[in-house]
N, C-alpha and C positions, 0 to 999 in steps of 0.2 A: 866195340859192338858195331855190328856191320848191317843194314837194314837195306832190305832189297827194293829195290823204284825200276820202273820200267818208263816206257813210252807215256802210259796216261797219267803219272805223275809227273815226270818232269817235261813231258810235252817237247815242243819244236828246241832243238840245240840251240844255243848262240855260242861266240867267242868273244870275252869279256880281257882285255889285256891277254895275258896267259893262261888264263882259266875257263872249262869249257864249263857253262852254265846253263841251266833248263829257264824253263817262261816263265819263270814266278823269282829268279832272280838267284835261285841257290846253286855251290857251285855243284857239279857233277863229277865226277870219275867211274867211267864205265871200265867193265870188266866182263873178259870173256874169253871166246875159243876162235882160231880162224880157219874155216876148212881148207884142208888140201886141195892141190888141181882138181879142178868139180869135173875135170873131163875123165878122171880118172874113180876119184873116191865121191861120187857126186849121193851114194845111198846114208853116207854120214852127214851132209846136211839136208836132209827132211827131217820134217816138225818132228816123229818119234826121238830121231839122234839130238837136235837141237834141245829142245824139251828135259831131256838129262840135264844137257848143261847149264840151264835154267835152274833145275832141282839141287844143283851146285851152289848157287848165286852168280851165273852169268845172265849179264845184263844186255848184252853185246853180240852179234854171229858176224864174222868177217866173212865175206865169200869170197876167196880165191879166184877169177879166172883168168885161169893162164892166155895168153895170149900165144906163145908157141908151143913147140912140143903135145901138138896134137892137139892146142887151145883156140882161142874164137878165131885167129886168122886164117885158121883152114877145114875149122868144124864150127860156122858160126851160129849151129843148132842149140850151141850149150849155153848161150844165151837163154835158153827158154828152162834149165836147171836153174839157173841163175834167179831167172824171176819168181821161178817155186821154192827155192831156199829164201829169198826175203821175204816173200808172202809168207811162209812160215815163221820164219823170227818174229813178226809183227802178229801172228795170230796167237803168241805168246807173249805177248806185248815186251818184247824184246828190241831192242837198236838194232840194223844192221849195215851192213857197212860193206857196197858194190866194190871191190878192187880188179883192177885194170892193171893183171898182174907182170907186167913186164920182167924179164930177165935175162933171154938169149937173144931177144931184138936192142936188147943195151941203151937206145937210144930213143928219148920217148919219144921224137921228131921223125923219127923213122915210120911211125904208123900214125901218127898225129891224125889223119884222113878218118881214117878206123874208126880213132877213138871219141873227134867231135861225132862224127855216125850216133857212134853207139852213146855215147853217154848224151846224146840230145833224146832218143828216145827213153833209155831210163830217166831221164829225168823228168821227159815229158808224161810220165807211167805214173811214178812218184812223186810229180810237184806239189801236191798236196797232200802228201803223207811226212806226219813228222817224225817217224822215226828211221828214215834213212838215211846215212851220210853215203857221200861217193870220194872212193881214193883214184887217184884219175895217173897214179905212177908209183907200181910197187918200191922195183929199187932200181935206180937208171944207176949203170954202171959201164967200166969200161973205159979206155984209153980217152982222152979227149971228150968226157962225154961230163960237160963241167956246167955248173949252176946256171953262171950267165950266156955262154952258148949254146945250151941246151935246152935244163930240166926250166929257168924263169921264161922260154919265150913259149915252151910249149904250154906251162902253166896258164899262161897269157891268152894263149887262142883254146886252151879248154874250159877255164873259169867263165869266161863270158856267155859260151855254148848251156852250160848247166843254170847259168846264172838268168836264163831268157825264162826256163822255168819253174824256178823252185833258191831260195834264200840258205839252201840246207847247207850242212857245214861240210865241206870242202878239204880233203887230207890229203896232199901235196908231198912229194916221193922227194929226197932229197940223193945228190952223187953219192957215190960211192957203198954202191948198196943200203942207202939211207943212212947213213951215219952223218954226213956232214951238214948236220944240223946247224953249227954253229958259222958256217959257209952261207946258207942260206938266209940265216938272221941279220949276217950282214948287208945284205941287201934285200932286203923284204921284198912281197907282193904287196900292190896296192890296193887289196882288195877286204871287203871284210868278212867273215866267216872262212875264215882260212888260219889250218893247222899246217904245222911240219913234221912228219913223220921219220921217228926215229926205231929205227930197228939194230938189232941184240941177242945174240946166243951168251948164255953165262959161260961158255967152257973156251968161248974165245975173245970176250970182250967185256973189259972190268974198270979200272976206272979211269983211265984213259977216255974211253968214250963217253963217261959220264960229265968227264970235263968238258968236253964239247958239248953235252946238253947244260949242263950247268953257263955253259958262256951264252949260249941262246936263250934260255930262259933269261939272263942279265940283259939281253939284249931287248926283251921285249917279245921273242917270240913263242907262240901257242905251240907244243908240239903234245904229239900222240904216237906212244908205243904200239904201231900197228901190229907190228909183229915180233916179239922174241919168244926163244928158245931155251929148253932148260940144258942144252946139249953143246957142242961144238956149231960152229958157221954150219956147215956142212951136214948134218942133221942125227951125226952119230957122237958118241962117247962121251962119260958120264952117267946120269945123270948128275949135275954140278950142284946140289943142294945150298950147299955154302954162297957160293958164287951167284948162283940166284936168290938165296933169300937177300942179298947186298941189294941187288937189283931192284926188288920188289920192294923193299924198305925204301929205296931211291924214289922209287914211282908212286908210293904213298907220302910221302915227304911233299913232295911236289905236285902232288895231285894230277898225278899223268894216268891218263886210260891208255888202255891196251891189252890186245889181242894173243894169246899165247898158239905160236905155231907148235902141233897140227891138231885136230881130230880128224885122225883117221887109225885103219890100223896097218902103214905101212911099217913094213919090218925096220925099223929104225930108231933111233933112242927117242928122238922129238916127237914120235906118233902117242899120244894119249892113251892110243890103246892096241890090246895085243893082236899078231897076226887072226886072222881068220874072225876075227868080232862080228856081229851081226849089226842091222841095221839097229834094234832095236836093245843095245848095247844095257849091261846095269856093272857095277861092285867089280864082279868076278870079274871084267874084261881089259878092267885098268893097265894098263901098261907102268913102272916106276913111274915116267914122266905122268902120266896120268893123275895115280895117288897122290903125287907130290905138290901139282898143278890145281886139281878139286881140293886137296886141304887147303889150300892158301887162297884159295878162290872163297872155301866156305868159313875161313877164320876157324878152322879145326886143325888138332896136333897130325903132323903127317906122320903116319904111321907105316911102312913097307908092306906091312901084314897088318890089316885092320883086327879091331878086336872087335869092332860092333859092322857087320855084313851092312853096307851100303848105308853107312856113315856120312862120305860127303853127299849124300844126296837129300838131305832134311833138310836145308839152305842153309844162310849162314847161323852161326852161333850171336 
């Protein structure tokens, strides 16, 4: 049985050992959807599109913003999409979760400048809102681009910047497009409210990389499935049902939250939902990943073809 809690139940986050906890001490596992580049699909996260996935049992909105390919570093307007998509999760008393989404800049030290900028104003926005977290490095990847020479010193001069305004919990990008979780455990941050973000497609990553969260949780450290996919790395073929319900069993096991890539309706197997969707999406627009994603979100049997018309959306079971 799955009972829905938002922001005014479990109030301000902490991190307790490996367990992310609300203010009264219980532990939490958030769930939910992460939108796509908001420079692109930015009409899928207003409060209309978010609000469905609430009617799911999402508890969570990830904002995506890209940082290249058209993202804050050379459009830095969509910062202000940014601030309308968590204002909405929150006026659904929903979590959401600022990402600082790096990818083709590889290296989160490369824009580091940027990023104290920007995330000292978000956080000076949000220091006293407690339903926000900030991810401060999607997936730093690339040649050379290693824990201790990179992603622990940038951590280092970001955490302190968010940390002047606000105590909120802190989700921390690990190498190699976040998988090496278990890299990162070994040599901690010294800080507290701090996770490590572990990301996963089921159609390219199975239990191999579960052992490396399973060696970081032994380690002692917090992690949070900011982003996977029911699809390939790459955002196509599949949909991997098998491979991801392994997944999701894994993440309820361990009581890991996270964010399932995308809502949006890019033509691709990971978009939740089909080409041409509206803003103000329902049932009919599902994409596979979609129905697959809201059954398992609302504790309902995933059906291809529902039999009851907008089924995942009466919350959980």
């Amino acid at each position: 049985m799955k009972t829905w809690k938002g922001v005014r139940e479990y109030g301000a986050l902490k991190v307790s050992g490996t367990t992310l906890i609300g203010s009264s001490g219980e532990a939490v596992m958030l769930d939910g959807m992460s939108s796509h580049g908001i420079q692109w699909y930015s009409k899928f996260a207003r409060k209309k599109s978010i609000e469905m996935t609430k009617k799911a049992g999402a508890n969570v909105f990830r904002v995506a913003m890209y940082t290249g390919e058209g993202g804050y570093l050379t459009n830095p307007k969509i910062a202000e999409d940014v601030i309308r998509a968590v204002d909405d999760a929150l006026s659904l008393d929903m979590y959401a979760i600022i990402d600082w989404h790096i990818l083709t800049d590889n290296d989160p030290l490369s824009n580091a400048g940027k990023a104290e900028a920007f995330f000292a104003g978000m956080s000076r926005r949000y220091g006293n809102e407690p339903g926000v977290l900030y991810e401060i490095c999607n997936e730093p990847n690339g040649p050379g681009v290693t824990w201790t020479s990179c992603v622990k010193p940038y951590a280092e001069r970001l955490i302190p910047v968010i940390r002047a305004n606000t105590d909120a919990v802190i989700l921390v990008g690990c190498p190699n497009w976040s998988q090496d979780v278990d890299i990162a455990a070994a040599d901690p941050l010294d800080f507290d409210n701090i996770m490590y973000t572990l990301h996963f497609y089921a159609g390219t990553h199975g239990e191999k990389l579960r052992d490396k969260c399973r060696r970081a949780i032994s380690s002692g450290a917090p992690v949070f499935a900011s982003e996977w996919g029911v699809s390939r790395a790459n955002g196509t073929g599949g949909v991997f049902t098998k491979e991801s319900d392994a997944w999701l069993d894994f993440l309820d096991r361990y009581n890991i939250s996270r964010c399932n890539w995308n809502l949006s309706d890019k033509d691709e197997t990971s978009a939740a939902l089909l080409p041409g969707s509206p803003e103000g999406w329902g049932e009919k627009h599902l994409s596979l990943s979609g129905r697959y994603v809201f059954a398992r979100m609302s504790c309902r049997p995933f059906e291809i073809v529902p039999k009851n018309n907008d089924s995942h959306f009466q919350g959980p079971m």
